[in-house]
DRENRO-304742 format. One record per residue (C-alpha): residue in one letter; chain; x, y, z. Coordinates in nm, 3 decimals, padded with zeros to 5 digits. Example, Ala and Ser with C-alpha at 12.3 -4.5 7.8 and 13.67 -1.06 7.14 Angstrom:
% DRENRO-304742
<node 'A', 'A', <01.230, -00.450, 00.780>> <node 'S', 'A', <01.367, -00.106, 00.714>> 
% end
This chain:
% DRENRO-304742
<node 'X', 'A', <00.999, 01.983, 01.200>> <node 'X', 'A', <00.979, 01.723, 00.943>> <node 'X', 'A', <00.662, 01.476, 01.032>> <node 'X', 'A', <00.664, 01.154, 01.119>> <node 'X', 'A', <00.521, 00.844, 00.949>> <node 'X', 'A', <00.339, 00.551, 01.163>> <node 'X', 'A', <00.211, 00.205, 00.969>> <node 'X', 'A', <-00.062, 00.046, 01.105>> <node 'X', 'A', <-00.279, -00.241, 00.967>> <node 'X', 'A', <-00.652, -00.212, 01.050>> <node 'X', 'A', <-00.703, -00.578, 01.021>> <node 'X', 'A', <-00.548, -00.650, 01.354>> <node 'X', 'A', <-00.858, -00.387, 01.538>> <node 'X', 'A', <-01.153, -00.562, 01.398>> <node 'X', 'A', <-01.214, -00.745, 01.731>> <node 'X', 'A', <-01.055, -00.394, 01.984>> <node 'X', 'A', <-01.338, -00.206, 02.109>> <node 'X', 'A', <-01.317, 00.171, 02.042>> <node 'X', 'A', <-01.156, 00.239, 02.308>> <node 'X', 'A', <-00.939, 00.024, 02.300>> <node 'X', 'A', <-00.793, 00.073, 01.984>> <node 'X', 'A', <-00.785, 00.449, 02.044>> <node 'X', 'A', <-00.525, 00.326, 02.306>> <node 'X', 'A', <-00.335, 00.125, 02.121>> <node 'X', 'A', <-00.293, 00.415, 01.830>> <node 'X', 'A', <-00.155, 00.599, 02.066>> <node 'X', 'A', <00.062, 00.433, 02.211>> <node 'X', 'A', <00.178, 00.360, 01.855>> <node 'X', 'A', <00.212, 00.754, 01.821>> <node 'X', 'A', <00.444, 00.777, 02.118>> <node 'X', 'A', <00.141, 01.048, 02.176>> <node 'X', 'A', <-00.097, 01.138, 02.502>> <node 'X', 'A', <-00.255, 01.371, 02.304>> <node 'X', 'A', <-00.252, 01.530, 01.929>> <node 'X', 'A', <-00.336, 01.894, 02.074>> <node 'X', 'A', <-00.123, 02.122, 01.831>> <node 'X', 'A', <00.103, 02.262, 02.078>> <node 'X', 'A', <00.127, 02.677, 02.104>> <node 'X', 'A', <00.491, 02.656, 01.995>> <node 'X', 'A', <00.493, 02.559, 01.632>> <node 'X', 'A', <00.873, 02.447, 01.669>> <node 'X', 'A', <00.782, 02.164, 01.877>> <node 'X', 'A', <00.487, 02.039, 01.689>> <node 'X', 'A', <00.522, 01.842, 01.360>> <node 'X', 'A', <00.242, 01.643, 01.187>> <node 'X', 'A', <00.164, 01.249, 01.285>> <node 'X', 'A', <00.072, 01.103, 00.928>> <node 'X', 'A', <-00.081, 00.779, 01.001>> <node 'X', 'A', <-00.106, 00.527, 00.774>> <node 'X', 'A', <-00.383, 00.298, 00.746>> <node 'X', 'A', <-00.337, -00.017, 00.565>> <node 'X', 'A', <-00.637, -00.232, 00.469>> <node 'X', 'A', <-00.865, 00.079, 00.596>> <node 'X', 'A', <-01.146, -00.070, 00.452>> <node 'X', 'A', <-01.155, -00.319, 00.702>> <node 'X', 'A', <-01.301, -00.054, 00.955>> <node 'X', 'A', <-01.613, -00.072, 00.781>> <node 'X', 'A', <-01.900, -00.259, 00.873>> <node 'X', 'A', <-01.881, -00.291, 01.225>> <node 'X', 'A', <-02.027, 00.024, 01.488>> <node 'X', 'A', <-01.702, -00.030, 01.662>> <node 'X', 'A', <-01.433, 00.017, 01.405>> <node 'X', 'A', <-01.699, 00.276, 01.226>> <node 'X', 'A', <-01.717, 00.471, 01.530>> <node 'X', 'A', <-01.287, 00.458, 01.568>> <node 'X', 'A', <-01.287, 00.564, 01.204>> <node 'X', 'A', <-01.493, 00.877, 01.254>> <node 'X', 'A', <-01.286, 00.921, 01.517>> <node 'X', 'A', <-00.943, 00.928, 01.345>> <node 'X', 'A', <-01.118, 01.124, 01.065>> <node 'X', 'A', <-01.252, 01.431, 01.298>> <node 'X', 'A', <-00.909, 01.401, 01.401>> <node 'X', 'A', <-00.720, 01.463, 01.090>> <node 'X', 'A', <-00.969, 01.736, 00.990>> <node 'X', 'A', <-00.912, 01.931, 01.285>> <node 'X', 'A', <-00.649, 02.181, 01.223>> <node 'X', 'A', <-00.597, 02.200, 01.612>> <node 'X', 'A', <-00.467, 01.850, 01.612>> <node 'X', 'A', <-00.141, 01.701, 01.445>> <node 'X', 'A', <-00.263, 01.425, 01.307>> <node 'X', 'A', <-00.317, 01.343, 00.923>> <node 'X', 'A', <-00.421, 01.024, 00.754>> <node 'X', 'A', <-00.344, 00.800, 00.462>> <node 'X', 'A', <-00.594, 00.512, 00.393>> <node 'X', 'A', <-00.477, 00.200, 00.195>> <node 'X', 'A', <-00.717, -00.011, 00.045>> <node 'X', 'A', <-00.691, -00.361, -00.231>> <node 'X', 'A', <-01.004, -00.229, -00.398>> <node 'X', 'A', <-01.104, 00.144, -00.445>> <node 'X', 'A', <-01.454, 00.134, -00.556>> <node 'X', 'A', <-01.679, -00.108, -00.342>> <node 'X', 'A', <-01.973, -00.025, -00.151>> <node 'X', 'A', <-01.705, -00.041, 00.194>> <node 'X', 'A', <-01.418, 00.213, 00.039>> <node 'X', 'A', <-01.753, 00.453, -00.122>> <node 'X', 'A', <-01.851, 00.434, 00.232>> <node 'X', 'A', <-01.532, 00.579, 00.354>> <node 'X', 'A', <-01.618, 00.921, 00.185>> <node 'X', 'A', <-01.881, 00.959, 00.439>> <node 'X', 'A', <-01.575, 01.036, 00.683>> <node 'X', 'A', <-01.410, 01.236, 00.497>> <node 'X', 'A', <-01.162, 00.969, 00.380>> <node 'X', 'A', <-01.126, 00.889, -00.031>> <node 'X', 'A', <-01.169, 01.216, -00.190>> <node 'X', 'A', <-00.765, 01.214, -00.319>> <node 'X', 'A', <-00.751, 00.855, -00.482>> <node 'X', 'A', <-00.389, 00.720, -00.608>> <node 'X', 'A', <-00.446, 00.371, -00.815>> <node 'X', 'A', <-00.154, 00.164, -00.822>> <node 'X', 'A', <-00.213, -00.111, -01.116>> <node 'X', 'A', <-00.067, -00.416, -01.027>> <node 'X', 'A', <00.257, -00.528, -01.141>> <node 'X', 'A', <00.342, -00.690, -01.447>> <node 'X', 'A', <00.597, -00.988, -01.498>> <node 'X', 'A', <00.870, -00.771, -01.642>> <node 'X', 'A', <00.847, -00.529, -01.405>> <node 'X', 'A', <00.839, -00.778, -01.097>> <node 'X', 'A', <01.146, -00.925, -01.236>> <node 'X', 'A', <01.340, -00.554, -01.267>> <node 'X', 'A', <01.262, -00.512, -00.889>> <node 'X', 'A', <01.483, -00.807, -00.804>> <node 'X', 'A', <01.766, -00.707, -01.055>> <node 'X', 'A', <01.800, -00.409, -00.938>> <node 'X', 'A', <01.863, -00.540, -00.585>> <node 'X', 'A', <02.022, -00.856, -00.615>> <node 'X', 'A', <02.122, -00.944, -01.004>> <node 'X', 'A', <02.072, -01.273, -01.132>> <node 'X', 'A', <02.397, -01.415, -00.933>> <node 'X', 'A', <02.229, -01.604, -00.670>> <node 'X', 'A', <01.852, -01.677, -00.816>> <node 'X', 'A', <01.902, -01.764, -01.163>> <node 'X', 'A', <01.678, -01.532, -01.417>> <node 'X', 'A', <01.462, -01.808, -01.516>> <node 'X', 'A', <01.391, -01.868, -01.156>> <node 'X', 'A', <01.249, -01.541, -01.083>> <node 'X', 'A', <01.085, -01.487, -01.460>> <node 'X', 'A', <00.845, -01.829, -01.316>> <node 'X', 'A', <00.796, -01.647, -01.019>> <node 'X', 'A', <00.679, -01.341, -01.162>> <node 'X', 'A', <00.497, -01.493, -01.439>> <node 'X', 'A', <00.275, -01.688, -01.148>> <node 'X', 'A', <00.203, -01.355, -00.898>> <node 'X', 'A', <00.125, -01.137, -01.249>> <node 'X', 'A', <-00.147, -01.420, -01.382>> <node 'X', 'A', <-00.281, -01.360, -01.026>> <node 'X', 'A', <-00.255, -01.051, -00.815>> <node 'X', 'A', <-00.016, -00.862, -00.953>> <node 'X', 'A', <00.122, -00.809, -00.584>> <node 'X', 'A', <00.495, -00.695, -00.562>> <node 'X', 'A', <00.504, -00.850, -00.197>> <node 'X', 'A', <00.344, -01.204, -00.314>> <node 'X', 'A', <00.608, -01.216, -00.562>> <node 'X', 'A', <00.874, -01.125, -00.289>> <node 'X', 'A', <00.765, -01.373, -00.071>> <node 'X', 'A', <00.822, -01.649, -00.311>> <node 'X', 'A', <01.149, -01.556, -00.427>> <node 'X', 'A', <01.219, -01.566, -00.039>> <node 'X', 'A', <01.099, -01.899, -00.019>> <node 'X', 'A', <01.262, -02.035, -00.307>> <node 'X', 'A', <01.601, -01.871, -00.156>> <node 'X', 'A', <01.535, -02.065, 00.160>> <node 'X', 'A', <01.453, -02.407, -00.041>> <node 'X', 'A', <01.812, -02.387, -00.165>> <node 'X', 'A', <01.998, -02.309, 00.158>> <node 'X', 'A', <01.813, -02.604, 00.364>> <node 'X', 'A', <02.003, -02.827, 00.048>> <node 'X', 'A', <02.361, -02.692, 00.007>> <node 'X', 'A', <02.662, -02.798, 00.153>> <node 'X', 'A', <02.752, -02.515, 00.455>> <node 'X', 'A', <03.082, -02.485, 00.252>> <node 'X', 'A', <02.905, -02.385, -00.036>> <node 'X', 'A', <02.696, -02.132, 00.071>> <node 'X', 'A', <03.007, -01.944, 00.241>> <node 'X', 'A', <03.186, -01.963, -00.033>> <node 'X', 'A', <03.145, -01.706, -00.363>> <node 'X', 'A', <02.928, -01.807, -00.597>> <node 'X', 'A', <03.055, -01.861, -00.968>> <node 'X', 'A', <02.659, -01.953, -01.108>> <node 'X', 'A', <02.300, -01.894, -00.926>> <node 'X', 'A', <02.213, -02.154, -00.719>> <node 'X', 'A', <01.839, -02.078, -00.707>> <node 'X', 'A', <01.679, -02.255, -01.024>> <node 'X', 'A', <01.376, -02.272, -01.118>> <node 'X', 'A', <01.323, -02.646, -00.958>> <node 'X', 'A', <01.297, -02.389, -00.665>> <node 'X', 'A', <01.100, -02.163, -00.781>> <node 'X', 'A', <00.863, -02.435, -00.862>> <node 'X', 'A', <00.902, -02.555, -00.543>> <node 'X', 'A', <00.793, -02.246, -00.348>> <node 'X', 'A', <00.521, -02.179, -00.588>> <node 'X', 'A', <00.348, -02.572, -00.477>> <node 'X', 'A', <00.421, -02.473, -00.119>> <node 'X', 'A', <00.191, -02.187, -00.121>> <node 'X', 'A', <-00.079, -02.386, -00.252>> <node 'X', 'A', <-00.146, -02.461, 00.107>> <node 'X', 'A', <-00.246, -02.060, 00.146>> <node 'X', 'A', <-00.527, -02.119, -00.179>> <node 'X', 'A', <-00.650, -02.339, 00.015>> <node 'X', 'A', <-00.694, -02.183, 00.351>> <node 'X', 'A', <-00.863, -01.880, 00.182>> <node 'X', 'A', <-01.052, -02.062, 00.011>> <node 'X', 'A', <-01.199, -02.247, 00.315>> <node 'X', 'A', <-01.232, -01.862, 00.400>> <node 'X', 'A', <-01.459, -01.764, 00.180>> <node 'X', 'A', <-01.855, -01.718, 00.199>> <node 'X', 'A', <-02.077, -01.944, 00.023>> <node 'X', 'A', <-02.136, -01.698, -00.248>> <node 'X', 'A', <-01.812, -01.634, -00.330>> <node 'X', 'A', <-01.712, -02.020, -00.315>> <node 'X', 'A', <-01.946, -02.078, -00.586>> <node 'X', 'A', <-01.883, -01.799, -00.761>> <node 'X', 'A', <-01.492, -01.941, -00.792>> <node 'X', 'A', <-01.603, -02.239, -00.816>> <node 'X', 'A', <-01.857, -02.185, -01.137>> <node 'X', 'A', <-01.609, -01.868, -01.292>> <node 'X', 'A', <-01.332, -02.151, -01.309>> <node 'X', 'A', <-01.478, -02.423, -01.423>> <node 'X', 'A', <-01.674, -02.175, -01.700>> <node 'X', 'A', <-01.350, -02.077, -01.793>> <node 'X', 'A', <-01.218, -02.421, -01.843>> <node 'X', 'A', <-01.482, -02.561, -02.042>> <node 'X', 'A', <-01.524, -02.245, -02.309>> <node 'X', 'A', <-01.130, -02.180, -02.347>> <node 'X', 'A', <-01.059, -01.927, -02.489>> <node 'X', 'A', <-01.467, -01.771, -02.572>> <node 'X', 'A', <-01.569, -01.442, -02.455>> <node 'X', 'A', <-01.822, -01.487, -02.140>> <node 'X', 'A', <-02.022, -01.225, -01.968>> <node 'X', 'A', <-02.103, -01.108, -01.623>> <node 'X', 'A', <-02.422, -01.150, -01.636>> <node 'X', 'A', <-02.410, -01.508, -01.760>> <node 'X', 'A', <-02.156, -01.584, -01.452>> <node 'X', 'A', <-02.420, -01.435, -01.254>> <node 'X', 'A', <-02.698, -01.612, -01.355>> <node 'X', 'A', <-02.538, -01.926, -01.319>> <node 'X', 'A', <-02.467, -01.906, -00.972>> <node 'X', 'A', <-02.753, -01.797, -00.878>> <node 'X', 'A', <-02.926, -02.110, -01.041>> <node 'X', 'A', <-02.611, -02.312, -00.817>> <node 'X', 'A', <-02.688, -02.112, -00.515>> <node 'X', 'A', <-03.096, -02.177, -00.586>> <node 'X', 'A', <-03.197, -01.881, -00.597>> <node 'X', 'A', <-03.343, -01.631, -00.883>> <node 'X', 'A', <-03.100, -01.430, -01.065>> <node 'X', 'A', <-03.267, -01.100, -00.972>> <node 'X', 'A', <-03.186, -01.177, -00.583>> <node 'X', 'A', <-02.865, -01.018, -00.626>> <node 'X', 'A', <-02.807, -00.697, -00.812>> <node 'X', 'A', <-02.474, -00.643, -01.032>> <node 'X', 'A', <-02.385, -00.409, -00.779>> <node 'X', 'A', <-02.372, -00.660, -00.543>> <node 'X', 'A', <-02.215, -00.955, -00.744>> <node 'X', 'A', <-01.959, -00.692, -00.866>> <node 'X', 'A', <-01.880, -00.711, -00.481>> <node 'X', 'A', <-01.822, -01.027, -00.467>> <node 'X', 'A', <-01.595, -01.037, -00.795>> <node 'X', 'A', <-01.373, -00.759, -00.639>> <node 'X', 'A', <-01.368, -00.981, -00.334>> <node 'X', 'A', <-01.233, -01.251, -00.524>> <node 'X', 'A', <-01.028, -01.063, -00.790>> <node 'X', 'A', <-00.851, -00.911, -00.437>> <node 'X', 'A', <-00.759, -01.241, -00.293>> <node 'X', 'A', <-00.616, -01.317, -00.602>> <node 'X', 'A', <-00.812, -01.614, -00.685>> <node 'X', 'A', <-00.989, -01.469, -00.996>> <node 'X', 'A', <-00.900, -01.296, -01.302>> <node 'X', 'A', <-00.990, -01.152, -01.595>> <node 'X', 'A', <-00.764, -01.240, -01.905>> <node 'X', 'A', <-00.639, -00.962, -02.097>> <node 'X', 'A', <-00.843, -00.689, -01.857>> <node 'X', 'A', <-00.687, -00.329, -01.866>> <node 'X', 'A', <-00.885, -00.190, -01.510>> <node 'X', 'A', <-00.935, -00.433, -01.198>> <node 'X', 'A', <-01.314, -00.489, -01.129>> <node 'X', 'A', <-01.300, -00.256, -00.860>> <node 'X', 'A', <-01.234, 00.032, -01.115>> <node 'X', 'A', <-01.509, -00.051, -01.354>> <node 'X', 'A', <-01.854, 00.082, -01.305>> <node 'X', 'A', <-02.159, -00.177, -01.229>> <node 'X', 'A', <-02.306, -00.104, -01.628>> <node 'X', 'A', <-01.922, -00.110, -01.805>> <node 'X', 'A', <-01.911, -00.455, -01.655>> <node 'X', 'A', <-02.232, -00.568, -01.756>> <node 'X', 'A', <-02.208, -00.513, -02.086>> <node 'X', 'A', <-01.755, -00.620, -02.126>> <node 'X', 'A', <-01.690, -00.936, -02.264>> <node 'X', 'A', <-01.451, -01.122, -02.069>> <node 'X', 'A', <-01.256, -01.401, -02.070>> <node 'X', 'A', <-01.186, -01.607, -01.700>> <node 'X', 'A', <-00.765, -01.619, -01.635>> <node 'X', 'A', <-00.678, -01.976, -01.736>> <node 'X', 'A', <-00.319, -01.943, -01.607>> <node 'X', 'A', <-00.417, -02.020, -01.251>> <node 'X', 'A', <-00.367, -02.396, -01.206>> <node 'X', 'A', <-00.261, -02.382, -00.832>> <node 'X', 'A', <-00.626, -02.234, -00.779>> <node 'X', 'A', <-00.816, -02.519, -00.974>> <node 'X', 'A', <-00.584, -02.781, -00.791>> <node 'X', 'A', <-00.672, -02.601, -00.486>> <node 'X', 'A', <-01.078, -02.612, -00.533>> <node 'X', 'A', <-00.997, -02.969, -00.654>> <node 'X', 'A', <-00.838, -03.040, -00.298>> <node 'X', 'A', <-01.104, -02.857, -00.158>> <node 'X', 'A', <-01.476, -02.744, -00.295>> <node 'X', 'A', <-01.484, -03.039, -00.517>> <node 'X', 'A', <-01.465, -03.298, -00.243>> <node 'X', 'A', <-01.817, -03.211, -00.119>> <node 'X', 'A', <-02.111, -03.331, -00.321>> <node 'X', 'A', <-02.301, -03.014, -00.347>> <node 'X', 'A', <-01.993, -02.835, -00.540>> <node 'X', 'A', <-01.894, -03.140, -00.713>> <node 'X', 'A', <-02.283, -03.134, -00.894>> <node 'X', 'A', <-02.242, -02.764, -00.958>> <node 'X', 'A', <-01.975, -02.828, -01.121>> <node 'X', 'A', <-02.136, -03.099, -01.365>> <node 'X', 'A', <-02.394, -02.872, -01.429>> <node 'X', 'A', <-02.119, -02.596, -01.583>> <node 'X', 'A', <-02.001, -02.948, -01.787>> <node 'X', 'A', <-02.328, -02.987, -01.912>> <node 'X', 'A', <-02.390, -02.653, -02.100>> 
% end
């Protein structure tokens, strides 16, 4: 029998007991049990997929569900197999998921870029309804940031939606002889989400506020100059008041993935995410901060910068 494919997000069993998440698999199988049955013809394998699966690390609960799910999938007595799906592929969390078993056959998707983000849409709709210049904005905004086919979806959606709320209900069932979507928009849907900056922003730890906060404004005031990690580093450290040597590049790699997977920070010109660059690589790259993400700045603007402590960190950056 062919097998069948469940999606599950991990993100929504951060707060379920073992137990109960256990349960609510399950019941997501359709399954009592995932005892291989005696008579082949009736069994077929339960591939489970689990998006944001490094989310199950760092709690004993979730842990102890993952190790769970993994005895499971190694057990050739039971029907289940699993396929973890993860933003970042080599952080301290996903190198801990090799410890069940998980990780061992990596596929790295590199995030889209803006011609490619704008085939997807022609090949589905054309250009009849959202005018190409419309959707090249788009995609030029979500590949200066995460690269993330679904972002860029979700905006074009948006920007669809914008245009509907304003035309005439004769116009929009009648046939179109020009797109209707334009790239006022685009634009439009594009300053809507700024609201979602801001809310992961407020989101963020301390660390990796200032570490935004400092990367951006570093960026900003040396243009187009190479920087390093290790200056970025030992700048917010100073900011955070603290020596330098508190937090290893291990560690402040962490928090650069972090921030590189929320899609708040970038490196210009960068052939490999963070996540796929070992600790000493990064160390010693020159970089150069993503200058093409204004909604970000406007967004620490509307937020970080309107407390005192962030708004003297960031005069310190000015100073240098």
């Amino acid at each position: 029998a062919p097998p069948r494919y469940h999606y599950l997000n991990c993100s929504h069993l951060q707060n379920f007991s073992t137990k109960d998440a256990i349960e609510k698999i399950m019941k997501e199988l359709g399954k009592t049990t995932l005892d291989r049955p005696n008579d082949e013809a009736h069994g077929y394998a339960m591939i489970l997929i689990l998006d944001e699966v490094d989310t199950l690390v760092g709690s004993k609960g979730t842990e102890d569900l993952l190790k769970k799910l993994s005895s499971w999938a190694q057990d050739e007595s039971k029907l289940l197999s699993l396929i973890g799906i993860s933003n970042a592929v080599n952080n301290p969390k996903t190198t801990r998921l090799l410890e069940y078993g998980m990780g061992g056959d990596k596929l790295v998707f590199s995030r889209y870029r803006k011609d490619e983000l704008v085939k997807i849409t022609e090949s589905k709709i054309g250009f009849s309804v959202v005018d190409k210049k419309a959707l090249e904005f788009i995609a030029a905004k979500v590949a200066a940031s995460s690269g993330d086919a679904r972002r860029f979806l979700e905006l074009v959606v948006l920007a669809i939606q914008s245009c509907r709320r304003k035309l005439p209900v004769k116009t929009t069932d009648s046939p179109l002889t020009k797109p209707v979507v334009t790239i006022r928009e685009a634009m439009m849907a594009v300053r809507e989400t700024n609201t979602k900056y801001k809310d992961i922003i407020s989101s963020l730890t301390t660390i990796e506020k200032i570490t935004l906060c400092t990367g951006v404004h570093l960026a900003r005031k040396f243009g187009g100059k190479e920087l390093t990690v290790t200056l970025l580093r030992n700048l917010v450290m100073e900011c955070y008041g603290t020596e330098s040597d508190d937090m290893s590049l291990e560690d402040f790699k962490g928090v650069l993935e972090r921030l590189e997977d929320t899609g708040l920070f970038l490196i210009a010109g960068a052939k490999r995410k963070i996540s796929s660059m070992g600790v000493m690589d990064l160390s010693r790259c020159p970089f150069k901060l993503d200058l093409q993400l204004e909604d970000v700045e406007s967004a620490i603007e509307d937020t970080l910068l309107q407390q005192g402590f962030y708004q003297r960190m960031v005069d310190r950056v000015k100073s240098l």
